[in-house]
Residue frames relative to the residue before (quaternion, step in Angstrom):
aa qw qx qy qz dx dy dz
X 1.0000 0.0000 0.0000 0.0000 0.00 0.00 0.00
X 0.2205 -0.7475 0.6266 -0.0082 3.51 -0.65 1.01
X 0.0505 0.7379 -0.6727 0.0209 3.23 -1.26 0.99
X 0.3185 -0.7144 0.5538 0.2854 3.31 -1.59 -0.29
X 0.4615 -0.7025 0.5179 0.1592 3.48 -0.66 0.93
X 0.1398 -0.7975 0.5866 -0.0189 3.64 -0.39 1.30
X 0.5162 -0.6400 0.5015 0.2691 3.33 -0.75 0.36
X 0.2304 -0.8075 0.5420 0.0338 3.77 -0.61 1.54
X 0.1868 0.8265 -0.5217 -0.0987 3.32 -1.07 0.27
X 0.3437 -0.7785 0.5241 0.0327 3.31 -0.86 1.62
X 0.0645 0.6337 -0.7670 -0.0776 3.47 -1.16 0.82
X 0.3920 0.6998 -0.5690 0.1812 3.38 -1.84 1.17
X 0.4487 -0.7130 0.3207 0.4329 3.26 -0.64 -0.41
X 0.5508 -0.7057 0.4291 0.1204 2.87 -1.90 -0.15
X 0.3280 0.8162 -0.4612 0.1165 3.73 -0.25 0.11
X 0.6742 -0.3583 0.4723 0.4405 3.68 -1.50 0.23
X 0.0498 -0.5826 0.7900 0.1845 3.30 -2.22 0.53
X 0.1374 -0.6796 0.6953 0.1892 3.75 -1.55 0.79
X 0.0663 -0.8760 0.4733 0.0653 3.17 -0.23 1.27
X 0.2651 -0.6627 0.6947 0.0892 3.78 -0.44 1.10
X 0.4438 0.7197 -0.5332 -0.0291 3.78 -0.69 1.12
X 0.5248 0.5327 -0.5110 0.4240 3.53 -1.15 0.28
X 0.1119 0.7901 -0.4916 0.3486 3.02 0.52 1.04
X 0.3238 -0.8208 0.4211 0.2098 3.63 -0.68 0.51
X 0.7019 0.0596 0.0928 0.7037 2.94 1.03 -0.99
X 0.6673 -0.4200 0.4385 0.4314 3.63 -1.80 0.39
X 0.5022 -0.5606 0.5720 0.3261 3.83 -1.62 0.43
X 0.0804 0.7230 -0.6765 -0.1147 3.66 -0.95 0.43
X 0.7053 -0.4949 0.2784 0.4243 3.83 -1.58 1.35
X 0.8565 0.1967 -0.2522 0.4051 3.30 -1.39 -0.12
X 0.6906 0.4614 -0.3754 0.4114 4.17 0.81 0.35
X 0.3591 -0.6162 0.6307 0.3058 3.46 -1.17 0.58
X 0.2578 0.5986 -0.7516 -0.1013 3.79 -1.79 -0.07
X 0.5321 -0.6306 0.5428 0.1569 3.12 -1.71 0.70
X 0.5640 -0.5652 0.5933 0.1019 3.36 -1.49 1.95
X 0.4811 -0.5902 0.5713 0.3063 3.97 -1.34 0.70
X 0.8245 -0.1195 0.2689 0.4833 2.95 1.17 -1.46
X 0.2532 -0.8771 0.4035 0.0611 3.63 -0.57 0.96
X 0.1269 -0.8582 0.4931 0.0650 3.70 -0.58 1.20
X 0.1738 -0.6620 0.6861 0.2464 3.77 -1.15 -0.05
X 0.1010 0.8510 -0.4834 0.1786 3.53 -0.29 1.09
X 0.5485 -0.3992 0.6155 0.4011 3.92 -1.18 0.67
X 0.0134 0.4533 -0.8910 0.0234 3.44 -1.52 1.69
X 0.6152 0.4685 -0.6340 -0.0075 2.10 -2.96 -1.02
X 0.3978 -0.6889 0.4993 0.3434 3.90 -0.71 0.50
X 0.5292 0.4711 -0.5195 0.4777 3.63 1.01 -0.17
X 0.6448 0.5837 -0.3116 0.3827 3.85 0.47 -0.94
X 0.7508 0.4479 -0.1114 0.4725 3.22 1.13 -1.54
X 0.5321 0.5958 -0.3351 0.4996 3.53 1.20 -0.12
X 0.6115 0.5765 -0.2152 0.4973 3.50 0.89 -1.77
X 0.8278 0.2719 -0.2401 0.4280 3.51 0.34 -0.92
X 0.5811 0.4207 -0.4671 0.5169 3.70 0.91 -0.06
X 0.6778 0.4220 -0.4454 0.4051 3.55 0.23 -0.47
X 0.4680 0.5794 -0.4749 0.4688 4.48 1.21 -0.63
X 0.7845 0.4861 -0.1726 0.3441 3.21 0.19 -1.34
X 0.6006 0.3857 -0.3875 0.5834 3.54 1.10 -0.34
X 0.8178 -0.3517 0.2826 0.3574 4.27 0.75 -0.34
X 0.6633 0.6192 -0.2688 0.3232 3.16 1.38 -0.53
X 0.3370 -0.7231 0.5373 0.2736 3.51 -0.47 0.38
X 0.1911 -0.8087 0.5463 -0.1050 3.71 -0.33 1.33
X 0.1052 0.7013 -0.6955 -0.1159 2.94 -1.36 0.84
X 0.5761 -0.6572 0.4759 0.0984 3.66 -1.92 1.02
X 0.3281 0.7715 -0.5408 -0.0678 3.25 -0.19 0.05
X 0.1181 -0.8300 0.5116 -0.1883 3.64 -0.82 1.48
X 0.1316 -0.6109 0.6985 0.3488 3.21 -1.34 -0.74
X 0.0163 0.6464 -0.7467 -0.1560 3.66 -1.71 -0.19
X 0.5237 -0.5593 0.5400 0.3484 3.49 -1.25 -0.16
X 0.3157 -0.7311 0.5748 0.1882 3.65 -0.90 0.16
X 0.3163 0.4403 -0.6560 0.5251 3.19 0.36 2.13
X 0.8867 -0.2158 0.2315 0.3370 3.08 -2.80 0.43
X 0.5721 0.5962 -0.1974 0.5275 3.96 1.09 -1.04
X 0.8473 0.0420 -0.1311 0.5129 3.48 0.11 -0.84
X 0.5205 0.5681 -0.4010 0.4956 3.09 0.44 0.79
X 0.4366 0.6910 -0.2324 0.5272 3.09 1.83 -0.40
X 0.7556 0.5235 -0.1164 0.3761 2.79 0.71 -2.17
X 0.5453 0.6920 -0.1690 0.4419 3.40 1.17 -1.45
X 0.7815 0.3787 -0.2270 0.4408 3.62 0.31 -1.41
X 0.7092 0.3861 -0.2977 0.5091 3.66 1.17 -1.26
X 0.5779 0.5211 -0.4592 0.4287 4.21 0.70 0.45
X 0.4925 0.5608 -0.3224 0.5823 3.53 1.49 -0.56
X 0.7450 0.4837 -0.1910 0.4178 3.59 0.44 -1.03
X 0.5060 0.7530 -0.0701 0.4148 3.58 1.93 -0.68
X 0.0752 -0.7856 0.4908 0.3691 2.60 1.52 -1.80
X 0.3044 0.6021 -0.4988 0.5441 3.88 1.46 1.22
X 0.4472 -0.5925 0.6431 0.1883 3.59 -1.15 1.57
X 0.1070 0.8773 -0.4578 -0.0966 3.48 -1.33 0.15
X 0.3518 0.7818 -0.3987 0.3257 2.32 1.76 1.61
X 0.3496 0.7339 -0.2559 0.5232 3.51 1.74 0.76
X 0.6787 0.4517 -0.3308 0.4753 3.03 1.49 -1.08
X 0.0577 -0.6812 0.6802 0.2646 3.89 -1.46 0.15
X 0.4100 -0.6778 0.6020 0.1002 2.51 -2.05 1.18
X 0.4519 -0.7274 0.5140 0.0500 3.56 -1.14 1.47
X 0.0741 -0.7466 0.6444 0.1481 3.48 -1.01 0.77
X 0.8107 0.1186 -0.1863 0.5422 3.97 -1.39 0.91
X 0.6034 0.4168 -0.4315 0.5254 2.95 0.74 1.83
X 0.2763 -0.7243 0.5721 0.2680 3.88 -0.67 0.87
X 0.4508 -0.6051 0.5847 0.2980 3.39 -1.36 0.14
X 0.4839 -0.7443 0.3079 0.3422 2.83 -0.81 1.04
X 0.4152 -0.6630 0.6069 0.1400 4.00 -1.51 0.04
X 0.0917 0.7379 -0.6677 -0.0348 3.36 -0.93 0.18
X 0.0461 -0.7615 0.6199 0.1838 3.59 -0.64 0.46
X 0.4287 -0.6767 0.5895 0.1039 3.32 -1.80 0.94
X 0.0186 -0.6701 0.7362 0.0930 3.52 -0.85 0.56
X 0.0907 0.8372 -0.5371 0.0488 3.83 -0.42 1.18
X 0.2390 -0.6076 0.7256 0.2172 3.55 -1.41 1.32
X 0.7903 -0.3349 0.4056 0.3143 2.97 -2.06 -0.16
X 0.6499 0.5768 -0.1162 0.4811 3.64 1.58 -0.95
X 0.8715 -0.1843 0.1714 0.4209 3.02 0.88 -1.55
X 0.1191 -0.9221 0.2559 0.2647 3.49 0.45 -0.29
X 0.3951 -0.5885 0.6167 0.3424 4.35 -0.65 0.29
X 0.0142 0.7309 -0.6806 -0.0489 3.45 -1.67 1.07
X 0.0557 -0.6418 0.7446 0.1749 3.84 -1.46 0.25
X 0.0436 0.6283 -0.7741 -0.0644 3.43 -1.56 0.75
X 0.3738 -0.5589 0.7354 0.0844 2.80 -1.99 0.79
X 0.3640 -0.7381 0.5155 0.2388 3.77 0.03 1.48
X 0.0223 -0.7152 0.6968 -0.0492 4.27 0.01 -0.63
X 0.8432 -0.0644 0.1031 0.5237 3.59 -1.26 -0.82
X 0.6099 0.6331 -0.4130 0.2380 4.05 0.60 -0.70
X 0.4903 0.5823 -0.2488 0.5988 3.28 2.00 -0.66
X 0.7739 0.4201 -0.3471 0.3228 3.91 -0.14 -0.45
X 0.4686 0.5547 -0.5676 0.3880 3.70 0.98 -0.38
X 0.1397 0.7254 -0.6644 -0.1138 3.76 -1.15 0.86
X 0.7372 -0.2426 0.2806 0.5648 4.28 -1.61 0.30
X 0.7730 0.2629 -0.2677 0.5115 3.64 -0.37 -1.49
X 0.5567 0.4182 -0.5929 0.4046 4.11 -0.18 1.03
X 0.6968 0.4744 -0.2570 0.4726 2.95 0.63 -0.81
X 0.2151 -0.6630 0.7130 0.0760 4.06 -1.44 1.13
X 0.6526 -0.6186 0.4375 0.0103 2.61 -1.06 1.60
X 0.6814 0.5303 -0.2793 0.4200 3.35 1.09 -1.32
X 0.5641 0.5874 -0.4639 0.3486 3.53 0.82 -1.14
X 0.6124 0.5174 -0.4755 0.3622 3.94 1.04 -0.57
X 0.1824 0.8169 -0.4868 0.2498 3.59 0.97 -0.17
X 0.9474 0.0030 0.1414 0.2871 3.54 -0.51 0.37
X 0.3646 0.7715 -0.2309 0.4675 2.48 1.94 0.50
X 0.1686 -0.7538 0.5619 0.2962 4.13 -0.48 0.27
X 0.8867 0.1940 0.1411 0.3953 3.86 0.87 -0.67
X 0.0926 -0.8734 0.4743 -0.0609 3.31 -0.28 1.60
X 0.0104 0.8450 -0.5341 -0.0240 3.51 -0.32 0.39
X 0.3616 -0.7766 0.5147 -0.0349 3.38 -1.17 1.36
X 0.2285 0.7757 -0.5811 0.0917 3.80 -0.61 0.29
X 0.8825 0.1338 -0.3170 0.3208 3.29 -1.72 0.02
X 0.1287 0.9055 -0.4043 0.0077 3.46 0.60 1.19
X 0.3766 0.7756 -0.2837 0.4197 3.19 1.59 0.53
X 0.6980 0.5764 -0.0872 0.4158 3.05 1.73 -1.75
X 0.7614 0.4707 -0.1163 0.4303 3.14 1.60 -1.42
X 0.0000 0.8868 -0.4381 -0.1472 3.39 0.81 0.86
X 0.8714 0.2744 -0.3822 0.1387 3.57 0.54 0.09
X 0.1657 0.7548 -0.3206 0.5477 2.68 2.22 1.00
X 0.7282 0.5551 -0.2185 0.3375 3.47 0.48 -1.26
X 0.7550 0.3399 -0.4046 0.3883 3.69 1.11 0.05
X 0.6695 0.4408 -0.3216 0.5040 2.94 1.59 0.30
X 0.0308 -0.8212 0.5002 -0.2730 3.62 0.99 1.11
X 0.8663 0.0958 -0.2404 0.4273 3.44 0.17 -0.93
X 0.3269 0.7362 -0.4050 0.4326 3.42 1.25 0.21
X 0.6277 0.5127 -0.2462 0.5315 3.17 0.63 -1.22
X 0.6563 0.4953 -0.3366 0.4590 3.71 0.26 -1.65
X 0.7118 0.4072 -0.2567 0.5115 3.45 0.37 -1.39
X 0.6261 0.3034 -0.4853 0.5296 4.01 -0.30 -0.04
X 0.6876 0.4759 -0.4356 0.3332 3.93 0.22 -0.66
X 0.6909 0.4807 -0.2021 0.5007 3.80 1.25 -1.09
X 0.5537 0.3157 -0.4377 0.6342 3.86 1.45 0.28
X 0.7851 0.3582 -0.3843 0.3281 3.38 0.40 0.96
X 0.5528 -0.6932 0.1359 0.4422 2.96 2.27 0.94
X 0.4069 0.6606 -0.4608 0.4309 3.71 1.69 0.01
X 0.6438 -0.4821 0.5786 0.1353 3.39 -1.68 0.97
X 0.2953 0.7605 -0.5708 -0.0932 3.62 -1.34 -0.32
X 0.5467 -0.6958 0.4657 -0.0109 2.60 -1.83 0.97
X 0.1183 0.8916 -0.4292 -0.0827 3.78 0.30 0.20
X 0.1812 -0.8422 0.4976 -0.1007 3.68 -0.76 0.93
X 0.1134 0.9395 -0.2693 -0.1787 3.32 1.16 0.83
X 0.3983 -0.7173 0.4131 0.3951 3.22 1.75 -0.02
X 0.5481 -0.6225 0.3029 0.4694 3.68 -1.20 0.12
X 0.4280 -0.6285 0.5390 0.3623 3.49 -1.74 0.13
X 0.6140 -0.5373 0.4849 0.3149 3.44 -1.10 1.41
X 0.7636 0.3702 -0.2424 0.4701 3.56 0.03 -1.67
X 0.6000 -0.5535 0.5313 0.2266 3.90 0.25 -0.13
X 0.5147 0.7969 -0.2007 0.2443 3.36 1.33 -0.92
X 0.0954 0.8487 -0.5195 -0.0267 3.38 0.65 -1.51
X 0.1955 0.8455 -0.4967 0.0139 3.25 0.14 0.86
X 0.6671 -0.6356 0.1853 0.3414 3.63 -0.77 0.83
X 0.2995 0.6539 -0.4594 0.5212 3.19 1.45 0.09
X 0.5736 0.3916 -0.5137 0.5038 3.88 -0.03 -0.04
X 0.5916 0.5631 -0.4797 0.3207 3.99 0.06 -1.23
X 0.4890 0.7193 -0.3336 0.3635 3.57 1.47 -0.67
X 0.7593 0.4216 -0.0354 0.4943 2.87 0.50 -1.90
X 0.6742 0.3615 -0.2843 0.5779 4.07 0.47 -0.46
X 0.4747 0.5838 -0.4820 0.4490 3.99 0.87 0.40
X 0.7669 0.3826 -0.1200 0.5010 3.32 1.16 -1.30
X 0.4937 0.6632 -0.3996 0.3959 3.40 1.28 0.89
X 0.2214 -0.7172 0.6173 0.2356 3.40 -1.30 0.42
X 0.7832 -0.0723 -0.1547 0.5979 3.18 1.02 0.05
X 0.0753 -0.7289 0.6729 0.1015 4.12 -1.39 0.56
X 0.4392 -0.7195 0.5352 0.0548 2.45 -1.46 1.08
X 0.1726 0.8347 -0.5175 0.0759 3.71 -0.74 0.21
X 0.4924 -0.6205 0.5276 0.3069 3.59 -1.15 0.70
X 0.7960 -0.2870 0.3815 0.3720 3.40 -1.25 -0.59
X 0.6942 0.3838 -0.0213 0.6086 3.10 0.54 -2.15
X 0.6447 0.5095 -0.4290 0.3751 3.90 0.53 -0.05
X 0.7653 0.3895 -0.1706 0.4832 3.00 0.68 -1.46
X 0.6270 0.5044 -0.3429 0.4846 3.69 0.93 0.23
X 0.7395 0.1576 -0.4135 0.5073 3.20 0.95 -0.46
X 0.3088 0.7664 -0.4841 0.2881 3.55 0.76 1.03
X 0.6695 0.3222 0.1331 0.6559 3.04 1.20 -1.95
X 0.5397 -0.6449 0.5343 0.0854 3.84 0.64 0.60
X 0.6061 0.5687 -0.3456 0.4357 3.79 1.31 -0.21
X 0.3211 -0.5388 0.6724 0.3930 4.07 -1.16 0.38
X 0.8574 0.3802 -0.2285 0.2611 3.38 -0.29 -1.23
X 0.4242 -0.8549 0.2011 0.2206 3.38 -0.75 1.03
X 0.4482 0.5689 -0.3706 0.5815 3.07 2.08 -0.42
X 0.5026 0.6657 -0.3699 0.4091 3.41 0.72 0.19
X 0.5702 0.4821 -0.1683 0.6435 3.40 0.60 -2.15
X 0.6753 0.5614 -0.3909 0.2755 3.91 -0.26 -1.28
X 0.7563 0.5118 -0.2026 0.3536 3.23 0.77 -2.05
X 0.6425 0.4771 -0.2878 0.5261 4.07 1.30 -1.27
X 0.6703 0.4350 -0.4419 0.4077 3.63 0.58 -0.96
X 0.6831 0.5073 -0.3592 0.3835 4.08 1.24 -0.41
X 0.4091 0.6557 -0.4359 0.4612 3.31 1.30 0.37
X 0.7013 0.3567 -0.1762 0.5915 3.75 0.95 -1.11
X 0.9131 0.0908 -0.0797 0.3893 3.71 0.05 -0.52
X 0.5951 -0.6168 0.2883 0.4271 4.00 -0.56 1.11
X 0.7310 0.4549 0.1057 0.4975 3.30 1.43 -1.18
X 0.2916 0.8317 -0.4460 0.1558 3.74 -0.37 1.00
X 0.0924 0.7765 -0.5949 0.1862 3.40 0.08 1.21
X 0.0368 -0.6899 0.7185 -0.0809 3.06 -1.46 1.35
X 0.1346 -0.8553 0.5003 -0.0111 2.60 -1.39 1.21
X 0.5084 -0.7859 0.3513 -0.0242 2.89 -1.14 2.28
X 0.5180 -0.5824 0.4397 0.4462 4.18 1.38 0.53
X 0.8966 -0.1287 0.0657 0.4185 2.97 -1.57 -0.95
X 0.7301 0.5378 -0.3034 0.2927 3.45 1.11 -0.27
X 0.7244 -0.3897 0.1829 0.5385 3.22 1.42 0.18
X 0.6766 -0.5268 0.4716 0.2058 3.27 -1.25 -0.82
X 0.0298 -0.8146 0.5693 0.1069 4.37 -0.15 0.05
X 0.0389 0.8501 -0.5036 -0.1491 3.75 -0.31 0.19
X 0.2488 -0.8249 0.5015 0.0785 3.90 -0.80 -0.70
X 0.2218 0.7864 -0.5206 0.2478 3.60 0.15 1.76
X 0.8564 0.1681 -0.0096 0.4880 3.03 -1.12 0.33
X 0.5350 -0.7159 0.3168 0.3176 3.42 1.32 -0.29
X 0.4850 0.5080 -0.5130 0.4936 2.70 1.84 1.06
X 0.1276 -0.7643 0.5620 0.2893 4.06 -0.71 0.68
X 0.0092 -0.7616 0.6457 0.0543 3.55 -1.80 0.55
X 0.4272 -0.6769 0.5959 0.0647 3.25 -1.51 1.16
X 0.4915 0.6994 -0.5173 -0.0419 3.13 -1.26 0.61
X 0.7729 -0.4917 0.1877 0.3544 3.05 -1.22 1.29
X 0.4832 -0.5096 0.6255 0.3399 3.17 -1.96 0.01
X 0.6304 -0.5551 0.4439 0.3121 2.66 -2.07 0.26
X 0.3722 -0.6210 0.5828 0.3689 4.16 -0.67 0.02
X 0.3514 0.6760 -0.6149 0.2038 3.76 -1.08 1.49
X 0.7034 -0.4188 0.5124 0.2593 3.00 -1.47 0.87
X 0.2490 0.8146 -0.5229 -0.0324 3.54 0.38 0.75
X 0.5646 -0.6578 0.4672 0.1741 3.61 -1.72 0.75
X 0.6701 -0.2052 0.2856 0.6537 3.22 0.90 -1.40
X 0.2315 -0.7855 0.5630 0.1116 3.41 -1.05 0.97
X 0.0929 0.7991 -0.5297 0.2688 3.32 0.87 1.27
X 0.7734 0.1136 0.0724 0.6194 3.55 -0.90 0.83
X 0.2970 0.6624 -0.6185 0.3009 4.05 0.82 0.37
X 0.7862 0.2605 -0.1524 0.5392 3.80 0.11 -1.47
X 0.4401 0.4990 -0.5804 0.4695 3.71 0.69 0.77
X 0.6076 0.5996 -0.1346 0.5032 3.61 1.03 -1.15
X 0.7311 0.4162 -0.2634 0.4721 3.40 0.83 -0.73
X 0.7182 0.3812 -0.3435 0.4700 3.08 0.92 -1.34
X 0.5003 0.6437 -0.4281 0.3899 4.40 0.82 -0.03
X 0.7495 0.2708 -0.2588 0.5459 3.48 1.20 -0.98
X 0.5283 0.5876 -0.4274 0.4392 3.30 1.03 0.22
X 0.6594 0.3427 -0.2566 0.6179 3.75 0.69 -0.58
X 0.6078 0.4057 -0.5414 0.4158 3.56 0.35 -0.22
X 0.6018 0.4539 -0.4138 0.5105 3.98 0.53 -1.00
X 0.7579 0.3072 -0.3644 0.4454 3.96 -0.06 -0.77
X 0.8883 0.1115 -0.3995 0.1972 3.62 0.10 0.45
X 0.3268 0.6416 -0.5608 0.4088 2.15 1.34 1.96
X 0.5365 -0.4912 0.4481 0.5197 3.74 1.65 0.24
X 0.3713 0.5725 -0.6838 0.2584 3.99 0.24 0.38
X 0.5586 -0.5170 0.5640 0.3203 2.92 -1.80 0.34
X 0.6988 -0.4192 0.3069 0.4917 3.90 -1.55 0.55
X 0.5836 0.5005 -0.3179 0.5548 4.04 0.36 -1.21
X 0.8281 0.2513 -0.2811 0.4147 3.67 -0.49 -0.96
X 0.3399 0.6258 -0.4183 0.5637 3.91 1.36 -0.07
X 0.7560 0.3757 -0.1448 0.5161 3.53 -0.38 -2.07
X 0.7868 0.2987 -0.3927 0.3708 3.93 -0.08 -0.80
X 0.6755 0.4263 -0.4880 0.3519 3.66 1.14 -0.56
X 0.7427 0.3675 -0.4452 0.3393 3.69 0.91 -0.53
X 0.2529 0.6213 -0.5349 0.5138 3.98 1.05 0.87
X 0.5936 0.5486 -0.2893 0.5129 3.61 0.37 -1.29
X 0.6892 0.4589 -0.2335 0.5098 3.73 -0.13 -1.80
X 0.8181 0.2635 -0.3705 0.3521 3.74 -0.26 -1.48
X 0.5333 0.5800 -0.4458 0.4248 4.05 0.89 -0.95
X 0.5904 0.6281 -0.3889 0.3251 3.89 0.38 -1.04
X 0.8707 0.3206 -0.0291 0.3718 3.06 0.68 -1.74
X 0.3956 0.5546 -0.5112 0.5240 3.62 1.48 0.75
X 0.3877 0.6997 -0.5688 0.1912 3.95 0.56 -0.39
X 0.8431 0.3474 -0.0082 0.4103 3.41 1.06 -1.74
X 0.3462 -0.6410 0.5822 0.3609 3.70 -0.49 -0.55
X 0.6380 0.1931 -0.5372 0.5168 3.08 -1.32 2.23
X 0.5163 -0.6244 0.4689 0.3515 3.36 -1.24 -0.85
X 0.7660 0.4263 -0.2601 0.4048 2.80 0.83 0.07
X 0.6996 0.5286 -0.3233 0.3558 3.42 1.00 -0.32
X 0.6639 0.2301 -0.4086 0.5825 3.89 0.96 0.53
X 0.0736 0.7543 -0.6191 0.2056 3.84 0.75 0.66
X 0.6600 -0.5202 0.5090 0.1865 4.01 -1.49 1.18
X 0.1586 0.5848 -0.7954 0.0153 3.72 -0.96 0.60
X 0.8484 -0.4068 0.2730 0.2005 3.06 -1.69 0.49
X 0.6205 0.4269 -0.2801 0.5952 3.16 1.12 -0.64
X 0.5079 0.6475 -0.3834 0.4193 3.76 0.83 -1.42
X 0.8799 0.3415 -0.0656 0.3237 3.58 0.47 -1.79
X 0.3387 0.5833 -0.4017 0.6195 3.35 1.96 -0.29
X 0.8180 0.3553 -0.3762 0.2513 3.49 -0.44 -0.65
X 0.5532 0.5868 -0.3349 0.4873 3.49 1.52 -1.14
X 0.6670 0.5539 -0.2757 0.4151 3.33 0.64 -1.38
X 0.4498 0.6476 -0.3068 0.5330 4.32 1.47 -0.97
X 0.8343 0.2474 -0.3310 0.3650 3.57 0.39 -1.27
């Protein structure tokens, strides 16, 4: 299978994951339970995206903030190691980077972030030009980035008068809320992303061929993604399902960051919806092997072979 490697660009943030996984069961207040095992690892879905999409070929540029402490410096050394430029990123003084800690089962997992630097990236930092030449822009945790977040579609819209795709991923909303002000932002998509439990409590629907069909009214593209069970998408008004992969999984950190990387990598490569949905299935199943998101993440060969069985 032969592809072509387009040039990606990611604006978002950045920050550490402490991931606490093997877990048996969910934590509940006032009880202790015991972690298999415990990582310090490169988070964020902007981070995690960037690097699943390097690794599959793409030449990527970042464009962020981090703070300039023990943390972002962290963050810095393990994007270099990625094969993710970080000369896009700015470092912040009298600011922490931000943190999120993971409590992860085999199924699913509980997060807490402290926002730090992930909050400060605003429109007028960011230079437009760097989209230059670019085929593909992808967007995520728009909840996190509050002063980014009112200028979401702006952004989309300056990237698509420069002929660049996009991707949106809004990740969940702390407050539960969802206010319609997003419907904004997922207009100016070519393709959104969304878990289950998002896109339902988006659209007020149980059923997902449901949640699928209204979110395809607003955006050309809609793929939600359903864990171990697979995947649901939505083009052209045609919807398709397909399954997950079957692994031994570790932690499903940064899984549907992974998915949604082999998923844009197959669609701008002109895959069909199914071969789209099965390659980013492929991508998210890979990257539960290990603990974090990034560190069992799909190369080409990795995903040729899954994709063989």
């Amino acid at each position: 299978m032969t592809f072509k490697n387009q040039k990606i660009a990611v604006i978002g943030e950045l920050n550490v994951d402490l991931v606490a996984s093997g877990l048996e069961r969910e934590p509940t207040l006032g009880q202790e339970i015991l972690a298999q095992d415990f990582t310090l690892t490169l988070g964020s879905a902007s981070a995690i995206f960037a690097c699943g999409i390097a690794k599959l070929g793409h030449p990527v540029t970042f464009i962020s903030r981090v703070s300039n402490d023990d943390f972002g410096r962290f963050c810095l050394a393990e994007l270099v190691k990625k094969g993710v430029p970080i000369n896009q990123i700015e470092i912040l003084e009298n600011i922490k980077t931000g943190i999120t800690i993971v409590l992860s089962t085999p199924q699913d997992r509980a997060m807490v972030t402290y926002l730090g630097a992930i909050s400060e990236l605003s429109f007028n930092d960011i230079d437009l030009n760097k989209l230059n030449d670019h085929n593909h822009l992808h967007l995520t945790s728009y909840f996190l980035q509050t002063k980014l977040q009112p200028d979401f579609p702006k952004l989309m819209q300056e990237a698509k008068k420069r002929g660049l795709t996009v991707s949106f991923d809004p990740n969940s909303d702390p407050t539960q809320s969802w206010g319609k002000e997003i419907f904004e932002v997922i207009k100016n998509a070519d393709i959104l992303f969304l878990n289950e439990l998002e896109a339902k409590q988006l659209t007020a629907f149980v059923d997902v061929k449901a949640t699928v069909r209204q979110l395809g009214e607003y955006c050309p593209c809609v793929v939600v993604k359903l864990g171990a069970k697979g995947a649901m998408a939505i083009a052209n008004d045609e919807i398709v399902f397909a399954e997950s992969f079957k692994v031994e999984a570790l932690d499903t950190t940064g899984a549907g960051d992974s998915f949604a990387a082999g998923f844009v990598h197959a669609y701008l490569n002109k895959k069909d919806l199914r071969d789209c949905l099965i390659t980013g299935n492929a991508c998210g199943a890979l990257s539960t092997l290990k603990a974090g998101g990034t560190a069992s993440q799909a190369d080409q060969n990795s995903l040729e072979e899954l994709l063989s069985k």
